[in-house]
VEXLUM-490181 format. One record per residue (C-alpha): residue in three letters; z, y, x; residue number from 1. Coordinates in nm, 4 decimals, always signed. Layout:
<pts>
PT code       up    north     east pos
PT  ala        Z        Y        X NUM
...
</pts>
This chain:
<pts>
PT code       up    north     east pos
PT  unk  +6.1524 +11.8384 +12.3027   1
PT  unk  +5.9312 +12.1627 +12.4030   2
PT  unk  +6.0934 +12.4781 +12.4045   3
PT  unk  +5.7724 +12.6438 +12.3662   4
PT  unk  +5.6499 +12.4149 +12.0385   5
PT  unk  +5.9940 +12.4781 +11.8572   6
PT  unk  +5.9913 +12.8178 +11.9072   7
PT  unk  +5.6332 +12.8078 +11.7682   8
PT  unk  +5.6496 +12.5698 +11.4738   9
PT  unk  +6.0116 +12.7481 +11.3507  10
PT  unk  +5.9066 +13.1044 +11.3725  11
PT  unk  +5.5631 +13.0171 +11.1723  12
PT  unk  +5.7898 +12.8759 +10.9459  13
PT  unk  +5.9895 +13.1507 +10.9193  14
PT  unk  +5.7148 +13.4537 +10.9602  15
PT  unk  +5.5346 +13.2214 +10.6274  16
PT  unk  +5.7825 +13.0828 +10.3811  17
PT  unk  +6.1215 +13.1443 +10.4947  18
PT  unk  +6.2630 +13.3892 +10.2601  19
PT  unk  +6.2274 +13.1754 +10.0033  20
PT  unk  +6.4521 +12.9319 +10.1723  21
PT  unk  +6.6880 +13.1471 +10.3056  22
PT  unk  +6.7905 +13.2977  +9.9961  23
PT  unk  +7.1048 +13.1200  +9.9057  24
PT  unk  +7.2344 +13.1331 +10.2427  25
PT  unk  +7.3524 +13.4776 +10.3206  26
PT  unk  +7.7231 +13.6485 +10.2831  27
PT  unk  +7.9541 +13.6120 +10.0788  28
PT  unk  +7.8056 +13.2650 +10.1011  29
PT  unk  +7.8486 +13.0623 +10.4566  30
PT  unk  +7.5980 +12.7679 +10.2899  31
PT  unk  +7.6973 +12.5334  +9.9933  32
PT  unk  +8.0230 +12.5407  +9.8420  33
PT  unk  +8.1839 +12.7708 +10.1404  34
PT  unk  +8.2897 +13.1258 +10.1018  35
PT  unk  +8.4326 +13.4418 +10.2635  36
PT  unk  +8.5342 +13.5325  +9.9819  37
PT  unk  +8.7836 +13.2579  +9.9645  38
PT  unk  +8.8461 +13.2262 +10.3394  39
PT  unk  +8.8390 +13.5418 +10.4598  40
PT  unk  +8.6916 +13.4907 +10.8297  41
PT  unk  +8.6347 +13.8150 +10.9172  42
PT  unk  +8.8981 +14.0456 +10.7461  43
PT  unk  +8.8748 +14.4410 +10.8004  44
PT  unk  +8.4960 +14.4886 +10.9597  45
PT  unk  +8.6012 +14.8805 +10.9221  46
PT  unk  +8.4125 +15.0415 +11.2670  47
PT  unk  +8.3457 +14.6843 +11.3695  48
PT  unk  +8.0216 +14.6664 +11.5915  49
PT  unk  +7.8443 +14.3405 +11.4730  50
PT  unk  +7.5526 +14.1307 +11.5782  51
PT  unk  +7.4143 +13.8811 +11.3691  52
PT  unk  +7.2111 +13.6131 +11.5695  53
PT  unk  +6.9356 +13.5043 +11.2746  54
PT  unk  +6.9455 +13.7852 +11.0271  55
PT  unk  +6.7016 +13.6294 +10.8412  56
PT  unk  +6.6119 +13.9084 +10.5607  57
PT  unk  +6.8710 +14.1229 +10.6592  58
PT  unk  +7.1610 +14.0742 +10.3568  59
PT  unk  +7.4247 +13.9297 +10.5597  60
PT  unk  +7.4158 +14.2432 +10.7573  61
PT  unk  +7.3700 +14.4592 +10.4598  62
PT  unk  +7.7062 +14.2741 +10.3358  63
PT  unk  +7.8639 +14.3744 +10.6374  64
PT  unk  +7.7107 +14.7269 +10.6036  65
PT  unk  +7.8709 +14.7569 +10.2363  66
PT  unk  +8.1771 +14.7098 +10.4107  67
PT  unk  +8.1741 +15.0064 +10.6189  68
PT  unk  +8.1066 +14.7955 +10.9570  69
PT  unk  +8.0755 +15.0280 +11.2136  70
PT  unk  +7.7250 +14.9378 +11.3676  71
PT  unk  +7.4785 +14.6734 +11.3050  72
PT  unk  +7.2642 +14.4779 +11.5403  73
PT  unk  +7.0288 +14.1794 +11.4217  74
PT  unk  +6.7509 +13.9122 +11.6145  75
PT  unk  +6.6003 +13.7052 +11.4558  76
PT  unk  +6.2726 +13.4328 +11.5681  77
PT  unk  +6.0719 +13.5797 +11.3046  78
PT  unk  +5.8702 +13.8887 +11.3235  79
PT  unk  +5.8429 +13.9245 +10.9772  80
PT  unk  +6.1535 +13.8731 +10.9086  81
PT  unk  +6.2577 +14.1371 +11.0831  82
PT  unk  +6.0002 +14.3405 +10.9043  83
PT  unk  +6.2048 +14.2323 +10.5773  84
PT  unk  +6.5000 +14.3237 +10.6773  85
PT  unk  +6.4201 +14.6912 +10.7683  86
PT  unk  +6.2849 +14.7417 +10.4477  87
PT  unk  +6.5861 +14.5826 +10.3014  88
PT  unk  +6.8560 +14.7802 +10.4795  89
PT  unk  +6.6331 +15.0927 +10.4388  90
PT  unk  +6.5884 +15.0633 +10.0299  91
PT  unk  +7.0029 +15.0345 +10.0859  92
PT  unk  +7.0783 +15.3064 +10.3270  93
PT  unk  +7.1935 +15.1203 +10.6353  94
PT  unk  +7.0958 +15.1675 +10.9916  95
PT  unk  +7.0828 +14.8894 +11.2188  96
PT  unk  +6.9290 +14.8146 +11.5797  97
PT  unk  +6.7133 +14.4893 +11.5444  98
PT  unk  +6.5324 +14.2954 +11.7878  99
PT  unk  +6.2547 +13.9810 +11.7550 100
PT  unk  +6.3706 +13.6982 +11.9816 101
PT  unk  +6.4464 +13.3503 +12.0197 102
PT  unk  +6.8730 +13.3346 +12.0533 103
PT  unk  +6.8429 +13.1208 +12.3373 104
PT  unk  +6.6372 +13.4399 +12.5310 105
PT  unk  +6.7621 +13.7674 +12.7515 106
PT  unk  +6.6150 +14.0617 +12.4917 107
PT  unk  +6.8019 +14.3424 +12.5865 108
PT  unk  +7.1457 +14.2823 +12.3684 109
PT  unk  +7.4196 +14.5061 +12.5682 110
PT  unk  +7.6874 +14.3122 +12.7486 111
PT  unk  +8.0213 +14.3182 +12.6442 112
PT  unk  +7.9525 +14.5524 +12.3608 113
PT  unk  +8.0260 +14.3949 +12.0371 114
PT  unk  +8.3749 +14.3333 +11.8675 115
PT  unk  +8.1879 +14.0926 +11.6325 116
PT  unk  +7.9173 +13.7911 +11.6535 117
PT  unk  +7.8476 +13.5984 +11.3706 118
PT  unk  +7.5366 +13.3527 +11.2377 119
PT  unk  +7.4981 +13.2434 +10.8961 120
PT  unk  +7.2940 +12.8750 +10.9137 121
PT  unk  +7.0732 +12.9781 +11.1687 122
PT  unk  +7.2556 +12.8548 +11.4897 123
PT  unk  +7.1355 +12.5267 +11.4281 124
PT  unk  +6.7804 +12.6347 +11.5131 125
PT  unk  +6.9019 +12.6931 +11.8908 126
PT  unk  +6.6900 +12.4521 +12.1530 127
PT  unk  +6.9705 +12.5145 +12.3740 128
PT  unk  +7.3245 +12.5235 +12.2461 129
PT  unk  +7.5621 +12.5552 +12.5171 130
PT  unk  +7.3155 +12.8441 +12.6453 131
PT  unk  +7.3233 +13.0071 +12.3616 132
PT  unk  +7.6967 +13.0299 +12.2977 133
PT  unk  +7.7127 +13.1189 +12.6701 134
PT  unk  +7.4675 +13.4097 +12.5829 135
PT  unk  +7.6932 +13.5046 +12.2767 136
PT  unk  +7.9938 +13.5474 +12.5071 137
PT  unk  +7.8322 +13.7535 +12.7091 138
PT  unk  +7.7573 +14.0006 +12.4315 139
PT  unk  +8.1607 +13.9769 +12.3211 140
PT  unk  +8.3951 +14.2090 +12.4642 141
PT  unk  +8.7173 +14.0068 +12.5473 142
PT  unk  +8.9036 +13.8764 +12.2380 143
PT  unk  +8.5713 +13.9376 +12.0053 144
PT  unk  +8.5345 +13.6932 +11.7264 145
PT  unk  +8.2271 +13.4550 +11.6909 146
PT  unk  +8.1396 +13.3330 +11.3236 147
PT  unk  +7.9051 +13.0402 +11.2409 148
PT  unk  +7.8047 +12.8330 +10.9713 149
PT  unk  +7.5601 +12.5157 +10.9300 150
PT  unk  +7.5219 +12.1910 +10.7919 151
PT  unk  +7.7514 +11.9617 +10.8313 152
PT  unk  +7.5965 +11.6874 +11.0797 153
PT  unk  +7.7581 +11.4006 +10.8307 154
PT  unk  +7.5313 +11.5648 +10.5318 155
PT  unk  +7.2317 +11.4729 +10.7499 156
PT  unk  +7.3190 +11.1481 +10.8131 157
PT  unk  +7.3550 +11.0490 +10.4370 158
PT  unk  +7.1016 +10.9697 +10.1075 159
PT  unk  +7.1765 +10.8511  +9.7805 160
PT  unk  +7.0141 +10.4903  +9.6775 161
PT  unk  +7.0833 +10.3448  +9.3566 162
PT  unk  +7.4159 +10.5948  +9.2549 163
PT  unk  +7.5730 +10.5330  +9.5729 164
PT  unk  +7.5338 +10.7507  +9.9121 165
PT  unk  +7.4349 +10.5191 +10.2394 166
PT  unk  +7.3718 +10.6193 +10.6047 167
PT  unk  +7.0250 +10.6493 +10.6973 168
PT  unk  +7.0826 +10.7897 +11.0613 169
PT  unk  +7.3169 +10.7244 +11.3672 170
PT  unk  +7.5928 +11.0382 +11.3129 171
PT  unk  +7.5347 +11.0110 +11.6795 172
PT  unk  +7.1908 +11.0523 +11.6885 173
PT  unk  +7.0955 +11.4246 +11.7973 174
PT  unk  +6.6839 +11.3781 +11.8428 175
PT  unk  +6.4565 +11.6497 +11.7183 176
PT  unk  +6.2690 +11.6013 +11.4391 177
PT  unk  +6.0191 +11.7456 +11.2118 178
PT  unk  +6.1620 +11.8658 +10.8370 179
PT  unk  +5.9916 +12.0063 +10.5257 180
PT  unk  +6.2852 +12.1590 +10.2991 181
PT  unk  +6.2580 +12.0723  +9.9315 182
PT  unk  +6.0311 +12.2460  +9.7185 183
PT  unk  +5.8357 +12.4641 +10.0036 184
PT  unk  +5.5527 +12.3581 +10.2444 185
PT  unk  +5.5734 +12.4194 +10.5812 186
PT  unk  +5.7400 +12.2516 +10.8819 187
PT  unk  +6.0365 +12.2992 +11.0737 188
PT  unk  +6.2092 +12.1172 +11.3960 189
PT  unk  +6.5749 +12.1161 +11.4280 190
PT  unk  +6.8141 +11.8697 +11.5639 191
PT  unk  +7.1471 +11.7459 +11.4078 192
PT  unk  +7.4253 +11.8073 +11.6266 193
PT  unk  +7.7465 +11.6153 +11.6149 194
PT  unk  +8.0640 +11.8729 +11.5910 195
PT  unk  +8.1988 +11.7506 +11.9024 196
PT  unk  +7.8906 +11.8951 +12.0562 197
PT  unk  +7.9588 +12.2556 +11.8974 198
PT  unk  +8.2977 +12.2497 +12.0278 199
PT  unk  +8.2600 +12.1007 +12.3345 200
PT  unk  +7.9715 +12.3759 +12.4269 201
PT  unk  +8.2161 +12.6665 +12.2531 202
PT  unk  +8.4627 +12.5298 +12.5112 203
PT  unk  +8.2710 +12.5499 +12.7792 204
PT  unk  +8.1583 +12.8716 +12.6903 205
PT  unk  +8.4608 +13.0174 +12.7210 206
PT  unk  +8.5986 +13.0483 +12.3331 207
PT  unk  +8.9236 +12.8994 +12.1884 208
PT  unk  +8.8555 +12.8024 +11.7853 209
PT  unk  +9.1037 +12.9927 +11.5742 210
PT  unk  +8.9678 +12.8106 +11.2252 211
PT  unk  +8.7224 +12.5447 +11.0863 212
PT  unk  +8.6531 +12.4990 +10.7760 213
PT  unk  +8.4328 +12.1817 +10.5918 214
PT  unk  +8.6045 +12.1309 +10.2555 215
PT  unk  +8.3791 +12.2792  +9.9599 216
PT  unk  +8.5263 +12.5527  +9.7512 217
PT  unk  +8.6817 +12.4304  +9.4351 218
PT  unk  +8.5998 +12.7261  +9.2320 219
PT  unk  +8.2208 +12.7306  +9.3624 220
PT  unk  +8.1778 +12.3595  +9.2709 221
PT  unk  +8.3453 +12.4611  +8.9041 222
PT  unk  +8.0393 +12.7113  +8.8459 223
PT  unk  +7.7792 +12.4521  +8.9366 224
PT  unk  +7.5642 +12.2300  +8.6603 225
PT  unk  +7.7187 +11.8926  +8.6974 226
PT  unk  +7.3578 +11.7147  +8.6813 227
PT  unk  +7.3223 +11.9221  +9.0496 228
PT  unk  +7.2793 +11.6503  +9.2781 229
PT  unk  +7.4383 +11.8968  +9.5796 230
PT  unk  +7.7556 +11.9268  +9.3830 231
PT  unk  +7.7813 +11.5047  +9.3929 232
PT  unk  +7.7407 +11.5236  +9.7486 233
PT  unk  +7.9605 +11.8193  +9.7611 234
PT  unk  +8.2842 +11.6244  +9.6104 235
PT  unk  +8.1778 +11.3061  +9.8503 236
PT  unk  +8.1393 +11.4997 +10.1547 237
PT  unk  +8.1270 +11.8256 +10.3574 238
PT  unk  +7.7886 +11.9595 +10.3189 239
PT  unk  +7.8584 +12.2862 +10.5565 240
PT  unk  +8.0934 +12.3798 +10.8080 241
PT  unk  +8.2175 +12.7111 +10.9656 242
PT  unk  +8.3811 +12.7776 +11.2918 243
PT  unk  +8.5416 +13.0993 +11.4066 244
PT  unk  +8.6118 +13.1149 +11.7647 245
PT  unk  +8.7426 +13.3835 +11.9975 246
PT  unk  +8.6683 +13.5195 +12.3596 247
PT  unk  +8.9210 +13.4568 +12.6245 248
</pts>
């Protein structure tokens, strides 16, 4: 795997078709069939300074801003979606300090600043995990919580043949590999970690998990068109997965 070439192929991705992706997977919303609303993650934000790594078109950190956060930082890979966000935030009256960067990168994000570090299914994208949770520390004063959701690595691993869901893929089997999302051209490269591996690396990065969360949402799965062939999955297995960790 190339550094370089991820960073390139993703942020293309991202700078040319990504809102349209992205737009089902911002707060309230952790991914499919997992919500703050019901869980609650990050309680009071009230003052809270906050730095969302992947802010994607800014609406996670508008939620935050609706709910009087104190101040709001965002990176993101994508140029232009950092252009998106401003505009969103502005047309809404919030202020935020935003940077373009890769996560895994130095860019100037202040050192033990932020009470508050969260990622809503863009940690995933990282070429280097335990790096990049080491980097997240860093911007954590002591006891600040860290917040992130993604797919859950056993949703990867499975399709549906014939009315019944087989493996295609090792769970084990974290090689990059090239991905076109349903319905929208373009390429990405991402990797399918195991959750050991995200807890192992939050481990060594210095965090203790407080919560984890994989079971869907009963009441989101009761709002969904039963043809949907998500909400099948969704009642056969975890399709995302949220972990809140803390500092020590």
């Amino acid at each position: 795997m190339n550094k370089n070439s991820v960073y390139e192929t993703n942020s293309f991705y991202w700078d040319t078709r990504g809102n349209d992706f992205l737009r089902a997977i911002v707060l309230p919303h952790y991914g499919a069939f997992i919500s703050e609303e019901k869980h609650q993650l990050f309680g009071d934000v009230s003052g809270l300074k906050m730095l969302e790594v992947g802010c994607g078109d800014g609406q996670s950190l508008r939620y935050h801003g609706d709910h009087n956060a104190g101040e709001l930082w965002g990176m993101d890979i994508s140029q232009k979606q950092i252009e998106k966000t401003q505009q969103h935030l502005r047309t809404h009256g919030i202020s935020a300090t935003l940077t373009c960067s890769p996560m895994e990168e130095e860019c100037g994000i202040p050192i033990n600043y932020f009470d508050a570090v969260y990622s809503i299914y863009a940690i995933g994208w990282t070429t280097e995990l335990p790096g990049t949770f080491s980097r997240i520390a860093s911007y954590l004063k002591k006891d600040g919580i860290f917040i992130f959701s993604w797919s859950h690595p056993i949703h990867r691993c499975v399709v549906e043949e014939n009315d019944r869901f087989v493996f295609n893929k090792a769970y084990s089997d974290e090689s990059w590999y090239a991905v076109s999302p349903d319905f929208v051209q373009g390429e990405l490269t991402l990797a399918d970690r195991q959750i050991s591996t995200y807890i192992n690396a939050l481990a060594k990065a210095g965090f203790v998990i407080e919560q984890m969360i994989e079971e869907s949402d009963e009441d989101i799965i009761q709002l969904h068109d039963s043809s949907d062939s998500l909400l099948k999955r969704a009642k056969m297995l975890p399709i995302t997965f949220v972990i809140k960790a803390r500092k020590r």
